[in-house]
N, C-alpha and C positions, 0 to 999 in steps of 0.2 A: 546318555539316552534315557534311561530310565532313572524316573523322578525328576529331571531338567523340564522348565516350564519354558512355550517359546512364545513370549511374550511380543507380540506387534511392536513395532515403534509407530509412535501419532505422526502422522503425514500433516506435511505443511499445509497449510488451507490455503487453497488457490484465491488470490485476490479477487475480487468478480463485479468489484463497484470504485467506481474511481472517490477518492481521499480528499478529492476538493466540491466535487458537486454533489456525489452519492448514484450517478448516471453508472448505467450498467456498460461495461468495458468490452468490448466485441471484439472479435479477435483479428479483424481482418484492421478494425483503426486503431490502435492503442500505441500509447508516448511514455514511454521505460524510462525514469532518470530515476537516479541513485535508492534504486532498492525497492521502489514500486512504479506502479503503475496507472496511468494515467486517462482522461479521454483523448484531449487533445492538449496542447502545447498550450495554448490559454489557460488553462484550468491549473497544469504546471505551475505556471506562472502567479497566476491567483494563490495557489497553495503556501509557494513561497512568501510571496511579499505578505500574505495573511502570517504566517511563520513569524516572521521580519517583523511583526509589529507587536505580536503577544510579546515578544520577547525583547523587544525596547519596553515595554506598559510594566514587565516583570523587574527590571532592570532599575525601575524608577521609584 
C-alpha cells in the first residue's frame, strides 16, 4: 500500500471510422470480420481485394 503506484492500464481505443472508406461506424449498422469493423459488407469487401493487390504489387 504504501509507496505502490496504481498505474491505469491504456484502454483500447474503440474503432469509430470504418478502415476501407473512413465513414463514421454507427452502432445500430456495422459489419465485424476478423478483428474490426466495418460500414457495410461492400466496403469489407473493398478492403480486402484493395489488401489482395498491395500485396501481389509487393510481391513483384
Amino acid at each position: 500500500m504504501a509507496g505502490e503506484t496504481n498505474e491505469a492500464k491504456p484502454k483500447a481505443e474503440k474503432q469509430t471510422n470504418c478502415p476501407a472508406c473512413n465513414k463514421l461506424i454507427k452502432k445500430l449498422k456495422r459489419y465485424y470480420r476478423d478483428g474490426k469493423f466495418y460500414c457495410t459488407k461492400k466496403c469489407w469487401r473493398a478492403f480486402i481485394a484493395k489488401s489482395k493487390a498491395e500485396d501481389s504489387q509487393e510481391k513483384e
